[in-house]
N, CA, C and O atoms as a printed pandas DataFrame, in Angstrom:
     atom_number atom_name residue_name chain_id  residue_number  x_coord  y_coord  z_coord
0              1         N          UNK        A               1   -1.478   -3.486   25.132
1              2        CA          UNK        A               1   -1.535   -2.437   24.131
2              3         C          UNK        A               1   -2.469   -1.321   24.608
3              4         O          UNK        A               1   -3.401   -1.658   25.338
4              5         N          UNK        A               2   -2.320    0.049   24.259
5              6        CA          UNK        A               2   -2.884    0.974   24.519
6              7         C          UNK        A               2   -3.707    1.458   23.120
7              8         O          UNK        A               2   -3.634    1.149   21.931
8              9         N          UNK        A               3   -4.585    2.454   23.979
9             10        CA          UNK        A               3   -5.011    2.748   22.586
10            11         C          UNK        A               3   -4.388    3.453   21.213
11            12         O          UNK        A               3   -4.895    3.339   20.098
12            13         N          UNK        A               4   -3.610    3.939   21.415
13            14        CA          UNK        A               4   -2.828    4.712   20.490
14            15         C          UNK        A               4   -2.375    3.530   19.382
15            16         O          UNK        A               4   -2.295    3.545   18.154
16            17         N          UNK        A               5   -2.152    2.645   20.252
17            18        CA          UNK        A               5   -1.935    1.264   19.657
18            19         C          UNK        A               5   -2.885    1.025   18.481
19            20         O          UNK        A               5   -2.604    1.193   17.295
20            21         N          UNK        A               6   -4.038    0.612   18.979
21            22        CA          UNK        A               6   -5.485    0.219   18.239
22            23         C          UNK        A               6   -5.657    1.179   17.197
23            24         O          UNK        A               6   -6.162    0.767   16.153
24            25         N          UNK        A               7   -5.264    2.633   17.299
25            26        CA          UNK        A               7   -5.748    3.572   16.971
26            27         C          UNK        A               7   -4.888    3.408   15.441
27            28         O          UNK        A               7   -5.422    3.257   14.342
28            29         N          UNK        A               8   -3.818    3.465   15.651
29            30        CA          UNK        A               8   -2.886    3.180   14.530
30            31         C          UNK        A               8   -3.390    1.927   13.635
31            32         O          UNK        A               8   -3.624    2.088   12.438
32            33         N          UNK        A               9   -3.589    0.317   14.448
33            34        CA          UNK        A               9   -4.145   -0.148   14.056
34            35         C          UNK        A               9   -4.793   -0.811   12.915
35            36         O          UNK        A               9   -4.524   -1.713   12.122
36            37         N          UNK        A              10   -6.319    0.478   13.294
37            38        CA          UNK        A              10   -7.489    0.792   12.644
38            39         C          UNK        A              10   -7.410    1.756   11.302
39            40         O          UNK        A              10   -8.190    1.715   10.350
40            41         N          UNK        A              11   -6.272    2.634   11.466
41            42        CA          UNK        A              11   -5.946    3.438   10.455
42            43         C          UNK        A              11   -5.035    3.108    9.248
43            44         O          UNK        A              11   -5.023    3.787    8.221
44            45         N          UNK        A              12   -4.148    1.828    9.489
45            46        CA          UNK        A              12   -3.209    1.221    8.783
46            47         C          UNK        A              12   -4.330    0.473    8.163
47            48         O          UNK        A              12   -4.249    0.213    6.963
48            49         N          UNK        A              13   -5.527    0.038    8.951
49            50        CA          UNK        A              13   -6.055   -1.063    7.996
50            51         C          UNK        A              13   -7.128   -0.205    7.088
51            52         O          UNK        A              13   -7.206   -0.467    5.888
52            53         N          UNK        A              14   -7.636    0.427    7.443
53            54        CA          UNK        A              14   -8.321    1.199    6.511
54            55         C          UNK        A              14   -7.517    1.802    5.305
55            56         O          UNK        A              14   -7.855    1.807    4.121
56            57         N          UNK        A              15   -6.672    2.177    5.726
57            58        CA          UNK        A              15   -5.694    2.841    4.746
58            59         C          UNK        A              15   -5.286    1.342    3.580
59            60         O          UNK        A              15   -5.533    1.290    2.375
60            61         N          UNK        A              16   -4.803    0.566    4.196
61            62        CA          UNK        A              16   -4.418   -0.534    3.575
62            63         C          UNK        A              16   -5.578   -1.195    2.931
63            64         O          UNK        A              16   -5.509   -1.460    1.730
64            65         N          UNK        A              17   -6.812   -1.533    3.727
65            66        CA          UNK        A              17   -7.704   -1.839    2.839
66            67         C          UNK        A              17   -8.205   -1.513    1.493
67            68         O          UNK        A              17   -8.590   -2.173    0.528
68            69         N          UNK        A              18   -8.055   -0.149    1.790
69            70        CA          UNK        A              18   -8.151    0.428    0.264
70            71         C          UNK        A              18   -8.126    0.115   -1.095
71            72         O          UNK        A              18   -8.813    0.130   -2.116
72            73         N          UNK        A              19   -6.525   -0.310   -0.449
73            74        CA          UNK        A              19   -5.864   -0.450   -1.941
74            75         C          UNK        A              19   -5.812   -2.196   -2.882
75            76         O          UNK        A              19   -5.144   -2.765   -3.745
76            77         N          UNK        A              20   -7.163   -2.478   -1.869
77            78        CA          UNK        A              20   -7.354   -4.174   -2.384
78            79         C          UNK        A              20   -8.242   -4.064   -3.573
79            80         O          UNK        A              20   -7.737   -4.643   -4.535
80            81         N          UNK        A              21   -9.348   -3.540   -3.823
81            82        CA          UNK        A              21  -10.282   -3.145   -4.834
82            83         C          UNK        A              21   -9.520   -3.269   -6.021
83            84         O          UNK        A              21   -9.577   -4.302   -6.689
84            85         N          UNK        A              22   -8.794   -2.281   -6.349
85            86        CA          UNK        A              22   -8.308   -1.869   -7.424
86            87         C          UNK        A              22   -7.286   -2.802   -7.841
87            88         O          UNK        A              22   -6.983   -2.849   -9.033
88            89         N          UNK        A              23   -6.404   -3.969   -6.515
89            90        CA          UNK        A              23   -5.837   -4.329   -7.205
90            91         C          UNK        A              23   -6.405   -5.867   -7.709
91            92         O          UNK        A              23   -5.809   -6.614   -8.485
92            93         N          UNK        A              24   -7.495   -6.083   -7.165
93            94        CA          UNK        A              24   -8.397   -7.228   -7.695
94            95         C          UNK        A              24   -9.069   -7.186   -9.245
95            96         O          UNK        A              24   -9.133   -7.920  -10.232
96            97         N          UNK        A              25   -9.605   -5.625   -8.746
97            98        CA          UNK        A              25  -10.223   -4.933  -10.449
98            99         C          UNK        A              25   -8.874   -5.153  -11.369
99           100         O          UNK        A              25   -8.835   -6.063  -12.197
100          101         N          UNK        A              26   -7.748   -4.232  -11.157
101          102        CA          UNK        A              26   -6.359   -4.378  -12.360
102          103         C          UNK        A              26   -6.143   -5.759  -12.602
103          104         O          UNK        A              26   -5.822   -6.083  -13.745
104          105         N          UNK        A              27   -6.301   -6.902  -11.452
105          106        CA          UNK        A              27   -5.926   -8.427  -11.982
106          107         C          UNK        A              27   -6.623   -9.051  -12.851
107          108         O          UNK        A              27   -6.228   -9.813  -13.734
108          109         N          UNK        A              28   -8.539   -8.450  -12.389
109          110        CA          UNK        A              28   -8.818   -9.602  -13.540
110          111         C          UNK        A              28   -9.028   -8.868  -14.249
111          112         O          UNK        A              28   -8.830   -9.513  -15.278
112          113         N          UNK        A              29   -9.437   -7.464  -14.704
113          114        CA          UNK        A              29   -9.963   -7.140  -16.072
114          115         C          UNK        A              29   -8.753   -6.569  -17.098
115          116         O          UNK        A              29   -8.840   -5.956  -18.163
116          117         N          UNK        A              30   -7.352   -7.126  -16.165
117          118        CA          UNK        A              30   -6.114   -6.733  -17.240
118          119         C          UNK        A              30   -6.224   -5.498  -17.907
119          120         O          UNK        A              30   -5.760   -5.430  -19.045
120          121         N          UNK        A              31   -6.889   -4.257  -17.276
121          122        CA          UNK        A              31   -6.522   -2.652  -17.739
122          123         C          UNK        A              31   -6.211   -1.928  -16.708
123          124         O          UNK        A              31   -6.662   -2.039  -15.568
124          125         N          UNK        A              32   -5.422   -1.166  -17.108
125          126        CA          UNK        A              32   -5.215   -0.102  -15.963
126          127         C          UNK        A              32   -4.739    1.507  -16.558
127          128         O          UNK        A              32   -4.160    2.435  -15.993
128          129         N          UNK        A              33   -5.235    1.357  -17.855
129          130        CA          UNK        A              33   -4.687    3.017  -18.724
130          131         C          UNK        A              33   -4.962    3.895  -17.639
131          132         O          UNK        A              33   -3.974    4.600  -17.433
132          133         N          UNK        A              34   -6.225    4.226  -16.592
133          134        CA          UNK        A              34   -6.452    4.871  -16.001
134          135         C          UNK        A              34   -5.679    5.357  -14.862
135          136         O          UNK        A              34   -5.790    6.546  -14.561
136          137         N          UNK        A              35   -4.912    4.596  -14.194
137          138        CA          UNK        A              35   -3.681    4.241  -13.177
138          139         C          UNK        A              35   -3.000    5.402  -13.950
139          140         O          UNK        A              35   -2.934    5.541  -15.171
140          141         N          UNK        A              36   -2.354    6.454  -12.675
141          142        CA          UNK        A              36   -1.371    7.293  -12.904
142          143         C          UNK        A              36   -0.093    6.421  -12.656
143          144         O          UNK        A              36    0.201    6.130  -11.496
144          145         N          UNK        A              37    0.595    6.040  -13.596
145          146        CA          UNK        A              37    2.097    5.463  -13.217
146          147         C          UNK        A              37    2.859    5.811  -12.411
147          148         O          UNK        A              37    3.490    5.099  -11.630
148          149         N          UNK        A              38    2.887    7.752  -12.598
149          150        CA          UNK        A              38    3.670    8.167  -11.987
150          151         C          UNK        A              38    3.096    8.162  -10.141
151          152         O          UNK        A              38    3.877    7.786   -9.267
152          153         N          UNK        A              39    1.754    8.602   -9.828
153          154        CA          UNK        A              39    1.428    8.443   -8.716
154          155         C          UNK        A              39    1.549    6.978   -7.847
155          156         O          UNK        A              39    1.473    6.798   -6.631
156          157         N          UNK        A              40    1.712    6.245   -8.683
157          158        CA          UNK        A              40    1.644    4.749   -8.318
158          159         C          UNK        A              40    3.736    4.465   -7.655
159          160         O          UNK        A              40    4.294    3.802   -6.781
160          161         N          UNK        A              41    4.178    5.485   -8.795
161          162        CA          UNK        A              41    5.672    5.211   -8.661
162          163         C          UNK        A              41    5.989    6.068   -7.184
163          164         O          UNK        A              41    6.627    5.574   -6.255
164          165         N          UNK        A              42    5.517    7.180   -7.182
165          166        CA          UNK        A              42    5.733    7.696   -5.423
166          167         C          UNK        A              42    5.124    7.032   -4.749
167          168         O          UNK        A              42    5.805    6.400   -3.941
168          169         N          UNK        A              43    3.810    6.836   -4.700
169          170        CA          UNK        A              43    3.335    5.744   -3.660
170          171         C          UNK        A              43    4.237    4.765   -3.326
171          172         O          UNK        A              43    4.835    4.743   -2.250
172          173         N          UNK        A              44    4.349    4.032   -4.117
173          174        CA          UNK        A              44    5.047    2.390   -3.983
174          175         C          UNK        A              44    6.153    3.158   -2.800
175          176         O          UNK        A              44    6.213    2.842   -1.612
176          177         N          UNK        A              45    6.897    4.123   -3.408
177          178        CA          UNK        A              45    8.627    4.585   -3.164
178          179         C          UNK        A              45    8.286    4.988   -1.429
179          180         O          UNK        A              45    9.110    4.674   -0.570
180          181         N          UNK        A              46    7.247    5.565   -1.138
181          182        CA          UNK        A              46    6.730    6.213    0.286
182          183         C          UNK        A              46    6.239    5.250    0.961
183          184         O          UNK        A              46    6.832    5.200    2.039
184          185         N          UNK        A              47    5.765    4.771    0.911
185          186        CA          UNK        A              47    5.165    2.981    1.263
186          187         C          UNK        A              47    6.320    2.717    1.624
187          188         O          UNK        A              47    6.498    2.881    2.831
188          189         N          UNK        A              48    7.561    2.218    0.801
189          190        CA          UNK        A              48    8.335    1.675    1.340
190          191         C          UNK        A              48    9.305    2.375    2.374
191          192         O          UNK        A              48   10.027    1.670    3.080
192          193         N          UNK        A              49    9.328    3.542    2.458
193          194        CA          UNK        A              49   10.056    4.064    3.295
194          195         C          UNK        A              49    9.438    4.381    4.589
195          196         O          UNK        A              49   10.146    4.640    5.561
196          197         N          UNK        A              50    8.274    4.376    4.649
197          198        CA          UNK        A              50    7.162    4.579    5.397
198          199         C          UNK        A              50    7.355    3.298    6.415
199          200         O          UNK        A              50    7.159    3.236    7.629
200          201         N          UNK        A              51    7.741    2.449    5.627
201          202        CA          UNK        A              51    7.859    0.643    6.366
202          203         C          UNK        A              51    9.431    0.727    7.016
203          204         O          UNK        A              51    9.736    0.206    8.089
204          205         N          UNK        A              52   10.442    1.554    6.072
205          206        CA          UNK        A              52   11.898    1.307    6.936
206          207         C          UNK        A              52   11.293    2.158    8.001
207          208         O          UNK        A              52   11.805    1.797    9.061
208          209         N          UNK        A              53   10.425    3.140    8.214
209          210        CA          UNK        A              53   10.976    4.207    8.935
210          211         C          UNK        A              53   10.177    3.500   10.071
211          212         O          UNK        A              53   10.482    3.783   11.230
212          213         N          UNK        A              54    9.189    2.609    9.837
213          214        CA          UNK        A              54    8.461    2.106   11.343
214          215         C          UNK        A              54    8.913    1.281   11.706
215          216         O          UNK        A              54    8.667    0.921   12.857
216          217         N          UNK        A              55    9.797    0.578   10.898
217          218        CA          UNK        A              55   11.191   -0.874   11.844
218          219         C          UNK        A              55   12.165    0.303   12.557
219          220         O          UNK        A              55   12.360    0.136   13.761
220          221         N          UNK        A              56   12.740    1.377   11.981
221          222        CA          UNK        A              56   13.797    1.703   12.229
222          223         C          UNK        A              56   12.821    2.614   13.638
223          224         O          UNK        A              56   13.645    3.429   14.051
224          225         N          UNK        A              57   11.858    2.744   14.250
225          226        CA          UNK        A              57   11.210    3.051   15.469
226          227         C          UNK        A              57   10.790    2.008   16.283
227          228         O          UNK        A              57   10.933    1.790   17.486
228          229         N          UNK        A              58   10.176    1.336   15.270
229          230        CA          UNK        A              58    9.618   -0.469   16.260
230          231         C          UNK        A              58    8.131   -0.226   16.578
231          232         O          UNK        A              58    7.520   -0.662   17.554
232          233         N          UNK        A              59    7.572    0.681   15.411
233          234        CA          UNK        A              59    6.243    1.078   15.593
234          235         C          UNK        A              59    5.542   -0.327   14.821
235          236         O          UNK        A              59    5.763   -0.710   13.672
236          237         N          UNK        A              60    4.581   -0.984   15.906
237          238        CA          UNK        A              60    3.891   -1.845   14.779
238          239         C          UNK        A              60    2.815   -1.600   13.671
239          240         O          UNK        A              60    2.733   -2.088   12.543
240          241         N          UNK        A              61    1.953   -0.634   14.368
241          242        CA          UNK        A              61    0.918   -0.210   13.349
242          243         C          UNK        A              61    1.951    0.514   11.929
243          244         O          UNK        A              61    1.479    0.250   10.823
244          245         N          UNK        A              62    2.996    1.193   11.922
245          246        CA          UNK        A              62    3.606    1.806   11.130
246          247         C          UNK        A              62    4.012    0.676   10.034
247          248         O          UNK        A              62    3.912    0.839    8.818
248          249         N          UNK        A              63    4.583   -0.727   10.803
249          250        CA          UNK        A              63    5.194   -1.279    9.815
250          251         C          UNK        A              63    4.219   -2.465    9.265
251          252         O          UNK        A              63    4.426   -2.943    8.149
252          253         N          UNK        A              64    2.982   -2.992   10.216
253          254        CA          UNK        A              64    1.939   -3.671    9.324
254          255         C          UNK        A              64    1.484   -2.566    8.207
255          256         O          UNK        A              64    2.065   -2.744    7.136
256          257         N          UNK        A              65    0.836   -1.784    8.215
257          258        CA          UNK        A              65    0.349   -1.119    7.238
258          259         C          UNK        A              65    1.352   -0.591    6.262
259          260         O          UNK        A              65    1.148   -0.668    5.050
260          261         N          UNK        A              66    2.304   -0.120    6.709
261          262        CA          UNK        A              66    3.124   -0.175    5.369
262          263         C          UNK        A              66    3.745   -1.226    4.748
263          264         O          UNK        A              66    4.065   -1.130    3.564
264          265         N          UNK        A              67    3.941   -2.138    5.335
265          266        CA          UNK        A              67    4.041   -3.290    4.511
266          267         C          UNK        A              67    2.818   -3.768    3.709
267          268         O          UNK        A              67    3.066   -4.022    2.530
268          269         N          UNK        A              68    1.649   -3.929    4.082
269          270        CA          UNK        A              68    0.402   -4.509    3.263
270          271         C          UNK        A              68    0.496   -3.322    1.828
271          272         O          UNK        A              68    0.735   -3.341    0.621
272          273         N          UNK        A              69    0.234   -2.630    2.610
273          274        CA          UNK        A              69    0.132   -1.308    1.491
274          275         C          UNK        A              69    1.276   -1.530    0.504
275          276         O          UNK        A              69    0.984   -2.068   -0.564
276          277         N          UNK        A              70    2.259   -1.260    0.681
277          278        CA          UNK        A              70    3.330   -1.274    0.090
278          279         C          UNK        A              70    3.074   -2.625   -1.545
279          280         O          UNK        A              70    3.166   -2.454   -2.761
280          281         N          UNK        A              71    2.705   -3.991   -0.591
281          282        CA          UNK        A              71    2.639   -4.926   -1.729
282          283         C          UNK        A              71    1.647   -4.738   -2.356
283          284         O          UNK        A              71    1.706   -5.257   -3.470
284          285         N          UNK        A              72    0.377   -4.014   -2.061
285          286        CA          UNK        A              72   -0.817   -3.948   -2.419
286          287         C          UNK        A              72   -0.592   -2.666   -3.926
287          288         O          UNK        A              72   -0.783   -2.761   -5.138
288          289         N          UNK        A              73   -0.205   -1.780   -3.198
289          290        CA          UNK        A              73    0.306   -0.833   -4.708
290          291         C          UNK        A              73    1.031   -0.963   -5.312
291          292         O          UNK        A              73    1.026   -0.289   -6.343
292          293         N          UNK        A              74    2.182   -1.959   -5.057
293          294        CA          UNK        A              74    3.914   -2.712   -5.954
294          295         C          UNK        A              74    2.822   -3.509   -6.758
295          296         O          UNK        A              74    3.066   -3.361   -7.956
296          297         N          UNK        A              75    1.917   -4.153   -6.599
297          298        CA          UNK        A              75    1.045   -5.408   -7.281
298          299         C          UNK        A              75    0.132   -4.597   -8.541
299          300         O          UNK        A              75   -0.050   -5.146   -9.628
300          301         N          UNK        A              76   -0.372   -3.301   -8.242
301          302        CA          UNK        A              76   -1.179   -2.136   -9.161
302          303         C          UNK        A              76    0.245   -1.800   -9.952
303          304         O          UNK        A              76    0.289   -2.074  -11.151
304          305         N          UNK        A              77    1.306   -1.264   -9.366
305          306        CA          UNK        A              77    2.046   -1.146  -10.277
306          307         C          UNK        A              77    2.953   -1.868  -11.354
307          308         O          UNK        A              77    3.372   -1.420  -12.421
308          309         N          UNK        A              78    3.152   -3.210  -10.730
309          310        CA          UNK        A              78    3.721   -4.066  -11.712
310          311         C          UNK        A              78    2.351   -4.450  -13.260
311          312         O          UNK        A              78    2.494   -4.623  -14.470
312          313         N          UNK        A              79    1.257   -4.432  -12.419
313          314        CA          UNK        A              79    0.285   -4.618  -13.185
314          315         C          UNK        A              79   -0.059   -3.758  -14.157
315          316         O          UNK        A              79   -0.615   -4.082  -15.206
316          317         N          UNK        A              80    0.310   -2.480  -13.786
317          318        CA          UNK        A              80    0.287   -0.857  -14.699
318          319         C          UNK        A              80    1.613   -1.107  -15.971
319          320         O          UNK        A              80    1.641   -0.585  -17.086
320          321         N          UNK        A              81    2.536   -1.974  -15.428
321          322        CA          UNK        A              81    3.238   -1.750  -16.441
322          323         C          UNK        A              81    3.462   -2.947  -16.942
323          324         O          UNK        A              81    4.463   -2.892  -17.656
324          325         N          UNK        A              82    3.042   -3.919  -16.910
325          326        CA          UNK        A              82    2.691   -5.562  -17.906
326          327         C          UNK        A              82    1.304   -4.885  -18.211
327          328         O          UNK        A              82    1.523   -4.964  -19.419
328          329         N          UNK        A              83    0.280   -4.390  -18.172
329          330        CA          UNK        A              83   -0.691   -4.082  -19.144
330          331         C          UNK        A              83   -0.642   -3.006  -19.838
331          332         O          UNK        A              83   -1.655   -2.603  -20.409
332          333         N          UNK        A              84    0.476   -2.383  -19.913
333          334        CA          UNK        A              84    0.453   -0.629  -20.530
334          335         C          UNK        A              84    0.542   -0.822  -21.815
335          336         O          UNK        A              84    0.557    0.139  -22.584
């Protein structure tokens, strides 16, 4: 692997890391009024296309991180709308 490799990586996981907080906070304290639905509903939708579009290249950093991500904000959003 090269660095461009790593580089991607490091940025999928940061990026992806992110979105663990909030969805630990939305699980246990069962609120999320604050959660934009609608931002949550493009996210999820870009996430996932974000993931076809790095299989449909064979990029790995593209398709680990959009996959984590992807379940990580589908999980805020299912949660946005069983607690709404």
């Amino acid at each position: 692997m090269n660095y461009t490799i790593y580089l991607g990586l490091t940025a999928g996981f940061l990026t992806t890391i992110a979105f663990l907080p909030q969805v630990v906070k939305s699980w246990k304290s069962k609120q999320t009024k604050d959660i934009s639905l609608l931002m949550f509903s493009f996210s999820v939708s870009g996430f996932f296309l974000w993931l076809v579009y790095g299989i449909l290249i064979r990029n790995l950093p593209l398709i680990i991180a959009n996959l984590l991500t992807f379940i990580f904000a589908a999980s805020i959003l299912v949660l946005k709308i069983k607690y709404k």
